[in-house]
Structure formats: structure tokens, C-alpha cells
C-alpha positions in Angstrom: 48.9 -253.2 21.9 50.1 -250.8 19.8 50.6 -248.4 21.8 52.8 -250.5 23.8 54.7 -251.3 21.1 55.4 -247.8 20.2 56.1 -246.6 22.8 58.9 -249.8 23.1 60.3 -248.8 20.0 60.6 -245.3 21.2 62.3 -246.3 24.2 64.7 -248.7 22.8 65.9 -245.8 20.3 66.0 -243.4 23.5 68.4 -246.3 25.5 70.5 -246.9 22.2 71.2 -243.3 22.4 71.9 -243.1 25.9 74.3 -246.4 25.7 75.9 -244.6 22.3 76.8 -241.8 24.4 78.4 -243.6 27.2 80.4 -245.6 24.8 82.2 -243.0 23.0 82.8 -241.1 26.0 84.2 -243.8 27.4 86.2 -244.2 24.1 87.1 -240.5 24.4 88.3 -240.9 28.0 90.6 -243.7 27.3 91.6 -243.3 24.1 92.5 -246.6 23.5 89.7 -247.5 20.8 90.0 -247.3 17.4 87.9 -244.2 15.2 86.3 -247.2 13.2 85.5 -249.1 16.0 84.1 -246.0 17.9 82.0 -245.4 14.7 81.0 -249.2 14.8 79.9 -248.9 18.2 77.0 -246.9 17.8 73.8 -248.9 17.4 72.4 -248.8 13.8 76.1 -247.9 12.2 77.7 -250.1 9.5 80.8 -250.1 7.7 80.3 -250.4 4.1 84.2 -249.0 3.3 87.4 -247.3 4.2 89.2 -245.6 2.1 92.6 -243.9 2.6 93.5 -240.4 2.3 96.7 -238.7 4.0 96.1 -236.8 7.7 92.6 -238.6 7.8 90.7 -241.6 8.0 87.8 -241.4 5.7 84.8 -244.0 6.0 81.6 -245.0 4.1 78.7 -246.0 6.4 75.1 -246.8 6.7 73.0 -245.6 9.5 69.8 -246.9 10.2 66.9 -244.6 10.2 63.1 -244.6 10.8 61.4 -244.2 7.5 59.2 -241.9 9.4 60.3 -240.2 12.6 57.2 -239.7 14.0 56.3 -243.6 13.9 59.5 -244.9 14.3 57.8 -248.3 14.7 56.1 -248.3 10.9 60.1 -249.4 9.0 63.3 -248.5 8.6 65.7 -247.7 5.9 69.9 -247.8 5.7 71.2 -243.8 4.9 74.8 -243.7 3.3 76.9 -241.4 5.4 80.4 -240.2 4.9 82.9 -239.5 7.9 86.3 -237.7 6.8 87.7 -238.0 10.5 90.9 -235.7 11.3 90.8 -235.8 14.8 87.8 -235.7 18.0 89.3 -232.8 19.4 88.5 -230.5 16.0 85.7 -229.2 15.0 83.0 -230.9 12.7 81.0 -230.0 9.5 77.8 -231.4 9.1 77.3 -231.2 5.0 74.7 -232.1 2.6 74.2 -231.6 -1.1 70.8 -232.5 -1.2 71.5 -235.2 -3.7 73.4 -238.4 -3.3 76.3 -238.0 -1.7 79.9 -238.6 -2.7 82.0 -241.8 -1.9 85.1 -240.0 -2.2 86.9 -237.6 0.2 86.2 -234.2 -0.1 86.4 -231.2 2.3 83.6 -228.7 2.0 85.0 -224.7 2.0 84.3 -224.7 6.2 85.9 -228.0 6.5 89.0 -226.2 5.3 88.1 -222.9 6.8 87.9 -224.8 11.1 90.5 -228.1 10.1 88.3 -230.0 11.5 86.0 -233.4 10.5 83.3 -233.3 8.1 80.4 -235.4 8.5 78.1 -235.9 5.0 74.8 -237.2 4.7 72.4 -238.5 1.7 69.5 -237.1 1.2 66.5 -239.2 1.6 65.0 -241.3 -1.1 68.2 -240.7 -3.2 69.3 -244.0 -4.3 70.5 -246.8 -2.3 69.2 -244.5 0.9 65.8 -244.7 -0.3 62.9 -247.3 1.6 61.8 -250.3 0.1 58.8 -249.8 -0.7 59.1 -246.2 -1.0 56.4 -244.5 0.8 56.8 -240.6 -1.0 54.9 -239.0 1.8 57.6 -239.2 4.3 59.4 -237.2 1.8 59.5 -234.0 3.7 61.9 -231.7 4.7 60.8 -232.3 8.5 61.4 -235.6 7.7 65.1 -235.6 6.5 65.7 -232.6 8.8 65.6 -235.1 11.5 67.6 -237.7 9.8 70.3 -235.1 10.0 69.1 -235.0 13.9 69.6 -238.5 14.6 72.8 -238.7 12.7 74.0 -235.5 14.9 72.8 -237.2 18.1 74.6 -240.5 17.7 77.9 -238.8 16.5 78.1 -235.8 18.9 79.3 -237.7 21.9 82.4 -238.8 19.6 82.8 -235.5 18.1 82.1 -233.4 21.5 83.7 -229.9 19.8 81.5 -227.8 17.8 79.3 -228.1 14.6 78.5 -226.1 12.1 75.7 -227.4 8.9 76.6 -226.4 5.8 75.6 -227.7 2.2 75.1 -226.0 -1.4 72.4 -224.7 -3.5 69.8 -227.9 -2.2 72.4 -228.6 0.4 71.7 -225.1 1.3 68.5 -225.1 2.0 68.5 -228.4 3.7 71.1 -226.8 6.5 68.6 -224.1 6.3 65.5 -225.9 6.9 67.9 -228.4 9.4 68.5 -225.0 11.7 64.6 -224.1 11.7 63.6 -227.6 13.1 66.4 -228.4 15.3 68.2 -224.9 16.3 69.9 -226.2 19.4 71.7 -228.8 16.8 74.3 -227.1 15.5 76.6 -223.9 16.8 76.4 -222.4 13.0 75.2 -222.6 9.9 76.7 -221.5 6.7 74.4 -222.1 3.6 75.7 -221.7 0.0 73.4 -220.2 -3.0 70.1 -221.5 -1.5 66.9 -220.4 -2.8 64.0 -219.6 -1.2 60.6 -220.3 -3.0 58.4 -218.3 -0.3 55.2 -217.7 -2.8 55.8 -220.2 -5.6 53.2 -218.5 -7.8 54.7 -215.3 -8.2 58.1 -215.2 -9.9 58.9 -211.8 -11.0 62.1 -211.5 -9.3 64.1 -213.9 -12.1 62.3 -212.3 -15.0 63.9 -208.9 -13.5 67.2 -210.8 -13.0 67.1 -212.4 -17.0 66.4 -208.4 -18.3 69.7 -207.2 -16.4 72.1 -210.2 -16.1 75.9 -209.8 -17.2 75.6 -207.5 -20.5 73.3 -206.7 -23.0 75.7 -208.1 -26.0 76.1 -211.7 -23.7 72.2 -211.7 -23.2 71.4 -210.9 -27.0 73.5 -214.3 -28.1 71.8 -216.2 -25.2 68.5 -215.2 -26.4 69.1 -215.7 -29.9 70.7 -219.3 -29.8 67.6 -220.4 -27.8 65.3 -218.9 -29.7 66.9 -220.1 -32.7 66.7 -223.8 -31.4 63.3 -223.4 -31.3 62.7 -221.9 -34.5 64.7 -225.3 -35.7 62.5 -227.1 -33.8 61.7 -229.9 -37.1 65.7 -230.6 -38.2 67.0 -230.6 -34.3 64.2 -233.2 -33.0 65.6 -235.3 -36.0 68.9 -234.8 -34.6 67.1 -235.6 -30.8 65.6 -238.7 -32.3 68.2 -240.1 -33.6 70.0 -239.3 -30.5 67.8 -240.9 -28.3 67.8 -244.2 -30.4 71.4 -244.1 -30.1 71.7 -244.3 -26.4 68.2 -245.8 -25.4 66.5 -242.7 -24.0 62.8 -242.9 -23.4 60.5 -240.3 -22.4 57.8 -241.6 -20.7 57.5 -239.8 -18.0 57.6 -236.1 -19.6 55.3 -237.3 -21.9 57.0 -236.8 -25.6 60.4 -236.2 -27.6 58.4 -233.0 -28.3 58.5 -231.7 -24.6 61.7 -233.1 -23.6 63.1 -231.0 -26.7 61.4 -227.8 -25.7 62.5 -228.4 -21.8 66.0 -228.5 -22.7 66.2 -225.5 -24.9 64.0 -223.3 -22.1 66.7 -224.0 -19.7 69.7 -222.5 -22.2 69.8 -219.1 -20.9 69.1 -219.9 -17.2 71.9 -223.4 -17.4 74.5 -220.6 -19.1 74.0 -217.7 -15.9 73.7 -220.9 -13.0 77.2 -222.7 -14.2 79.3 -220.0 -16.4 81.0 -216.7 -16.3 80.2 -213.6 -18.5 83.8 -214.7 -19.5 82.3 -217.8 -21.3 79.8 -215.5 -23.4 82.5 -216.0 -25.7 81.7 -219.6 -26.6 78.1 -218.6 -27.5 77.5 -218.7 -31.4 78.0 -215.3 -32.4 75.3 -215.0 -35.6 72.3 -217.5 -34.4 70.4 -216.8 -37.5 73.3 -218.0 -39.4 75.2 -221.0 -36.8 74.7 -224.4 -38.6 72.4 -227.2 -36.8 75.3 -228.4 -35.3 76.0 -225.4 -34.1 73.2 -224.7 -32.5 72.9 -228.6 -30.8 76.4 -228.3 -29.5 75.9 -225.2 -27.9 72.5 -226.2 -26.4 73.5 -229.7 -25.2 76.8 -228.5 -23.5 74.7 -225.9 -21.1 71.1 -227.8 -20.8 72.4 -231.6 -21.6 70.3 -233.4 -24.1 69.6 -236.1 -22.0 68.4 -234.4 -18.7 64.3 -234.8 -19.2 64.5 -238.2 -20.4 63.3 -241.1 -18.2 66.9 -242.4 -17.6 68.0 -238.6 -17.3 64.9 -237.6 -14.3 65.0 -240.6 -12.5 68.0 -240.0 -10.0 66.4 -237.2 -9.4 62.6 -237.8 -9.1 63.2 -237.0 -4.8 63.7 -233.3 -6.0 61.2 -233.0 -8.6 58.3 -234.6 -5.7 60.0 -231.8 -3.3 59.7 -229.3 -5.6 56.2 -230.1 -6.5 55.2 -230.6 -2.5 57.1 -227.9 -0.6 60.3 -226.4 -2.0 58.6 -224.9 -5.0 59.9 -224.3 -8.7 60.5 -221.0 -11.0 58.7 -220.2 -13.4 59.6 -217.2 -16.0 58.9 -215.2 -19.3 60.6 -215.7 -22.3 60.0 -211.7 -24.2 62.6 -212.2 -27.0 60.5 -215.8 -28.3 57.5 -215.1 -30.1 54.1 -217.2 -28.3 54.1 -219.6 -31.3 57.3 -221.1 -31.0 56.6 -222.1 -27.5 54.2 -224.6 -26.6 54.5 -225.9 -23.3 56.7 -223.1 -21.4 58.4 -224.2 -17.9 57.0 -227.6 -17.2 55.6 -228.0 -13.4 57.6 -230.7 -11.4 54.5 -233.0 -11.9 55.5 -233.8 -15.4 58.9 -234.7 -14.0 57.7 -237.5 -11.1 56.4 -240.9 -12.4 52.4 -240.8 -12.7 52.0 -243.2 -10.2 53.5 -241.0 -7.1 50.8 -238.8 -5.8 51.7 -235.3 -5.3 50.3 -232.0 -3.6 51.6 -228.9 -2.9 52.0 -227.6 0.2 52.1 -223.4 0.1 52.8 -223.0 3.9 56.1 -225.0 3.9 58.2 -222.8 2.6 56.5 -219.3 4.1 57.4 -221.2 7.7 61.1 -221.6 7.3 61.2 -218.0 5.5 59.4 -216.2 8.2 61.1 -218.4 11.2 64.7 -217.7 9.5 63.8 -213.6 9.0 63.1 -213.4 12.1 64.8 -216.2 14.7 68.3 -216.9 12.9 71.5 -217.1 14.8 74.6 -217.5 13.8 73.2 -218.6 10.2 75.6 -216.7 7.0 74.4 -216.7 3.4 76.4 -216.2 0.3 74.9 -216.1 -3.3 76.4 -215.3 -6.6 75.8 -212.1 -7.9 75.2 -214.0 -11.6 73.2 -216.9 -10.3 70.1 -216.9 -11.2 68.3 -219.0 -7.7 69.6 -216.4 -5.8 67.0 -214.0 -7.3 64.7 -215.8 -4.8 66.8 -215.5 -1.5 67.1 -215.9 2.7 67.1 -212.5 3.9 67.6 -211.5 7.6 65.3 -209.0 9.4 66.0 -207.1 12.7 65.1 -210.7 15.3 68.2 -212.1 13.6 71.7 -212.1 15.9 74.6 -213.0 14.5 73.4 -213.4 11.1 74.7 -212.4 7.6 73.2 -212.6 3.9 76.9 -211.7 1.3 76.6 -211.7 -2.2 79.9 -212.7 -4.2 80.4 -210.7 -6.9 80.1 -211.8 -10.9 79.9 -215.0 -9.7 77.8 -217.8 -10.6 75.9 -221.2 -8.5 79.3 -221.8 -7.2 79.8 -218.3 -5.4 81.2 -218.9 -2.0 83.5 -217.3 1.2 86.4 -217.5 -1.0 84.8 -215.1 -3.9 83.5 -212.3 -1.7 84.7 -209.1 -1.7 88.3 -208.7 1.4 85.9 -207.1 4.0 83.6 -209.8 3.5 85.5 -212.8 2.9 87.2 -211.8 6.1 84.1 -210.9 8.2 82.8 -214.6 7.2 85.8 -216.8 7.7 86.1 -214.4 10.8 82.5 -215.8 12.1 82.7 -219.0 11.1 85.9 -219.8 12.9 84.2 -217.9 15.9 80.7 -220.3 15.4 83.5 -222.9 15.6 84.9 -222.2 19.1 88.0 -221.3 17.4 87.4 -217.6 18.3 91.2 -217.3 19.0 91.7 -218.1 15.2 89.3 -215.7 14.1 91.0 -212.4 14.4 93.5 -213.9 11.3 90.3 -214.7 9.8 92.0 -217.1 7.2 91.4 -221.2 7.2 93.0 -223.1 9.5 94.0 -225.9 6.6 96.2 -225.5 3.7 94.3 -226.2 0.5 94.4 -229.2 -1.1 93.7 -229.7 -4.2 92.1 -233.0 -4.6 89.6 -232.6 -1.2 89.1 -228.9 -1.6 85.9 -228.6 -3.9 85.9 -225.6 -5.7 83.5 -226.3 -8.8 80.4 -225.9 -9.7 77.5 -228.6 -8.0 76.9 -229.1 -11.0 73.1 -230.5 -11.7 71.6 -231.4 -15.1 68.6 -229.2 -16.2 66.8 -227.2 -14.2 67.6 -227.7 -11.0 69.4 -225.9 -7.7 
């Protein structure tokens, strides 16, 4: 009997598809059918607002997905979805952060780059797209690699041009790991600042990158402010207590004020090199040894954030912390210029970051698969990293069984390095591919984007996360 039922599941999903298809060609065909009724029309799709922006329509939706795609039978879940819709006969971006995703329009650096419709998904388990109850070991990145399949298979016979994934940082390696379970998905992929954690015991590379970063004068007042903090430790966990009182902060899940303190100033120097410029070494105390307390707290709290390892601070994020303790891995580095008795815990393991209760275990092969499947099978795939960022000590490379593939580094630039910071025979060689991966290959001897920029859809910050995390 069950059995049967599965395999009655299965084949209703396999006919909704089918009848999904045959609707928005039809829609296509006739044109006489609204975008948000096209959008309606496919099974498991639900409006939850339009908002106006000028040249597009722009919805929020929900999309009903299995909570686990093997047993599509065992539950479902509603995943929030964004659609910034320009026009069916453009191309489409397919975008993730990794995180939540954003209810307001914005047009990812490709989306500007092909003038074409961007598509944006949230990541599993991040809150509201998260099951009820949650079962964490269908938090995978198979798993929400194929939520991003389902969601391309329902829209794809509405936007029948081409797609290319994209995504930052996290988003970055979910478009990575996206192209290494479903390759015949999308017709590009262009991945921002994504790490790659192959062997998540050996970490060498960012103590290399922390010796050499920016310039010796910049990494001096780094070093010195956090060791300072540290050296402080008594006065500034006053200062933390009475902080936390203030707003409500609990740390329950990190285990102590004492930790939460020490995880905040370990993250200093790395926080400072992932979202600032060697410009803004000019903001750093000059004199630790002789900065007041305040001083010191301001400068600490502005790059780590005081509140990022309480309980209310960790729990949007406990998704990534489970990933990061179950597949993606997490850094792990030296700190020379701190003498051993002023640190007591070091870099925390994600564990101390999930909720007791969640079980986790770490999986080493996860990440050596997508590494050694992208090394060696990419296509069409382009990387860029900051030359500054820290994550990108860790990177995607591409061997000799790639085609079409392409790892650029942006130079003095930071988590937010991307196309539009790489060197002219880069930056043209990439906006040159990715209009091509668009099947806008007349566009790409120009090699410029298609769309003007805007200022208020064309992202150019930082994605910006709180501590210790890509």
C-alpha cells in the first residue's frame, strides 16, 4: 500500500508538471493571459503580494515543495520565491543568497548584465520556508539543490529563454552545488565569492592569507585592537552584561556571556578584511594599548556586532550553522600576535551555534564531491573572489576537464568583489561570457550590460552577514 501510494504521489507531481507546461505554453502562444495569472496557474504557486516597480512586474510567492524529494509523499512545506518579471522573451537569473530572501525588488549584477527576469529563491529551513515540524536531516544541499530544480521546472515553460544561476558568498556555493546535481538545469552559472571547505580539518590557507592581507601597518592595528579586547576581557563583559540586560539577549545556546564575548572579538580581524577596504584601516584605533573602553567596544561591535552569538542573534541563522557543521564545513585559524592565556575557547565549532536538541554529524565526503566534480566537469561555470576576502582563501578552482570555465579574482576587493571590480580584460571577458551563456551572443562582442543601472534594484553592497559567516 505504500508503495502504491508513492508511486501516486510521484505521478501526480509528474502530471502537474506536464499540465504546468502545456499551460504556459499555451499562455505563451496566445498571449492573452496575464504574467500573474500564468504564475497562478502552475500547481503548488501562490500569491502572497505584488509590488510595483517601473518596466517590471515584481511578485512574492509561495511554491509548494516536498520536505524531502526523495519521498515526496512523507510532507510538504510552502518556499517564498521572488519573480521580478521584465518580459518571457528575456533571459532569466535564477539567484540565491543562501539566507532568506528579500521581499523587495532587486536585480542581481547578471540580471543587469542579460536585461532579462530574475527569479530568487529562499533557502530551506530559513524562516517562514522552513517545515513544521522541522525534520533537520532533510537539510542538505541535495535537498535544496532540488528545490531550486522543481522551482526551474515549473517556471521554464513560461520563461522558455535561457538561465543562468547565480548567488553570493552562500548563494555561491548553492549555484555551485545546484550545477553539480542538476547540470542540464541551467545554460550558466556565475558564482560570487564562494568558498569551498574541501578538507575542513586543515585550514592553513587563511592563516597564510591573515600573515599577508592589505599592509603590515593595517594588520598591526587589527591585531592590536583584538588582542586588546581580550586583554579587557573583565571591564568589556561588564559593558556586555549590561548590554545584554538592556536588550534581552540570552545566551543559551553558546553556552555563556564568557564565550559569546570571546566569539565576537575572534571574528574582529577576519569581519574587518570580509566587509571593508584597506581604505577603512583608517577607522581602526590607532594606539590600542592606550584607546579607552569605549574605544575599543565601538570598534569591535561595529565589525563583529555584539549581538551576533546571542540566542536571538544565531537563531535566523541556525540552517547555516547545522550546514556548516554537516557538509559545508567551517574555518578555523591561529591567532600568533594573542598570547595562549588570553584565549580560552578559540574558533567555536558550529555545534555550539545549533540548539542542543538538533542532532548533528559531519559529513567529510560532501564537499570533496562537488570540488572534485566542479575541477573536473564544469561548463560554462565563472568564479570571481576578492582579492581581500578572506573565504576566498578556500576556493573553486578549474582543472583541464573544465570547458568554458573561468576562476577571476577582483582586485583589493573585499566579500562583495564582483564582474564590475575586475581588472578591463577581465571584466570584459566575463560580461562577454555571460551574455554569450545567455543566448545573447550578438551582445557579447560590446561585452557591457544590456540594462542601465539603477540605483535602487542594482545591488552593489556588501551581503552583509553578522559574525562569522559567508
Amino acid at each position: 500500500m505504500r508503495k502504491a501510494l508513492r508511486w501516486l504521489l510521484a505521478f501526480t507531481v509528474f502530471i502537474g508538471t506536464l499540465s504546468t507546461a502545456g499551460a504556459a505554453t499555451a499562455a505563451d502562444a496566445s498571449g492573452s493571459q496575464d504574467i500573474k495569472d500564468r504564475l497562478l496557474s502552475i500547481p503548488g504557486m501562490s500569491l502572497i503580494e505584488e509590488k510595483p516597480y517601473p518596466g517590471y512586474r515584481y511578485f512574492v510567492l509561495n511554491f509548494t515543495q516536498p520536505v524531502d524529494h526523495r519521498h515526496p509523499e512523507a510532507g510538504t512545506f510552502q518556499q517564498r520565491i521572488t519573480v521580478l518579471h521584465k518580459d518571457v522573451s528575456r533571459p532569466t537569473v535564477f539567484y540565491t543568497s543562501g539566507y532568506n530572501v528579500s521581499t523587495n525588488p532587486s536585480r542581481r549584477e547578471p540580471t543587469q548584465i542579460v536585461d532579462g527576469n530574475q527569479v530568487s529563491l529562499e533557502y530551506r529551513y530559513f524562516t517562514p520556508s522552513r517545515p513544521a515540524p522541522a525534520d533537520w536531516s532533510k537539510l542538505d544541499i541535495w535537498q535544496a539543490a532540488s528545490d531550486q530544480h522543481r522551482v526551474f521546472q515549473a517556471l521554464k515553460p513560461l520563461y522558455t529563454h535561457n538561465w543562468i544561476a547565480t548567488g553570493g558568498s552562500k548563494g555561491g556555493m548553492t549555484a555551485t552545488y545546484y550545477e553539480r546535481f542538476y547540470p542540464r538545469d541551467m545554460d550558466g552559472v556565475v558564482a560570487y565569492v564562494a568558498p569551498n571547505d574541501v578538507v575542513n580539518d586543515e585550514d592553513s590557507a587563511y592563516d597564510r592569507f591573515f600573515a599577508s592581507v592589505g599592509t603590515k601597518e593595517c594588520r598591526d592595528k587589527l591585531n592590536a585592537v583584538q588582542r586588546e579586547a581580550l586583554v579587557r576581557r573583565e571591564p568589556l563583559e561588564r559593558k556586555y552584561a549590561a548590554y545584554a540586560a538592556d536588550n534581552g539577549y540570552t545566551f543559551t545556546t553558546i553556552g555563556s556571556l564568557d564565550r559569546a564575548y570571546e566569539a565576537v572579538v575572534l571574528d574582529y580581524v577576519w569581519g574587518f578584511w570580509q566587509y571593508s577596504l584597506l581604505a577603512d584601516c583608517d577607522k581602526i584605533p590607532a594606539n590600542a594599548a592606550t584607546a579607552t573602553d569605549d574605544e575599543i567596544w565601538n570598534s569591535v561591535d561595529e565589525i563583529s556586532g555584539f549581538s551576533a552569538y546571542t540566542d536571538q542573534g544565531l537563531q535566523t541563522y541556525t540552517p547555516y550553522y547545522y550546514q556548516a557543521g554537516t557538509q559545508l564545513g567551517a574555518p578555523t585559524i591561529g591567532f600568533p600576535h594573542i598570547e595562549k592565556q588570553y584565549i580560552r575557547y578559540g574558533y567555536q565549532p558550529p555545534r555550539n551555534f545549533v540548539p542542543r536538541e538538533i542532532p548533528m554529524r559531519f559529513q567529510p565526503w560532501a564537499m570533496r564531491d562537488v570540488d572534485t566534480w566542479v575541477r573536473h566537469n564544469a561548463r560554462h561555470m565563472l568564479f570571481v573572489y576578492g582579492q581581500n576576502d578572506p573565504w576566498g582563501s578556500e576556493r573553486f578552482r578549474v582543472d583541464k576537464g573544465a570547458k568554458d570555465s573561468y576562476v577571476l579574482t577582483a582586485p583589493g576587493l573585499n566579500h562583495g568583489a564582483n564582474v564590475a571590480g575586475l581588472v578591463p580584460a577581465q571584466k570584459e571577458l566575463a560580461t562577454a561570457r555571460i551574455l554569450d551563456w545567455a543566448g545573447l551572443g550578438q551582445q557579447a562582442s560590446a561585452a557591457r550590460p544590456l540594462a542601465k543601472f539603477d540605483s535602487r534594484l542594482d545591488v552593489r553592497d556588501v551581503e552583509r552577514e553578522p559574525a562569522l559567516r559567508p
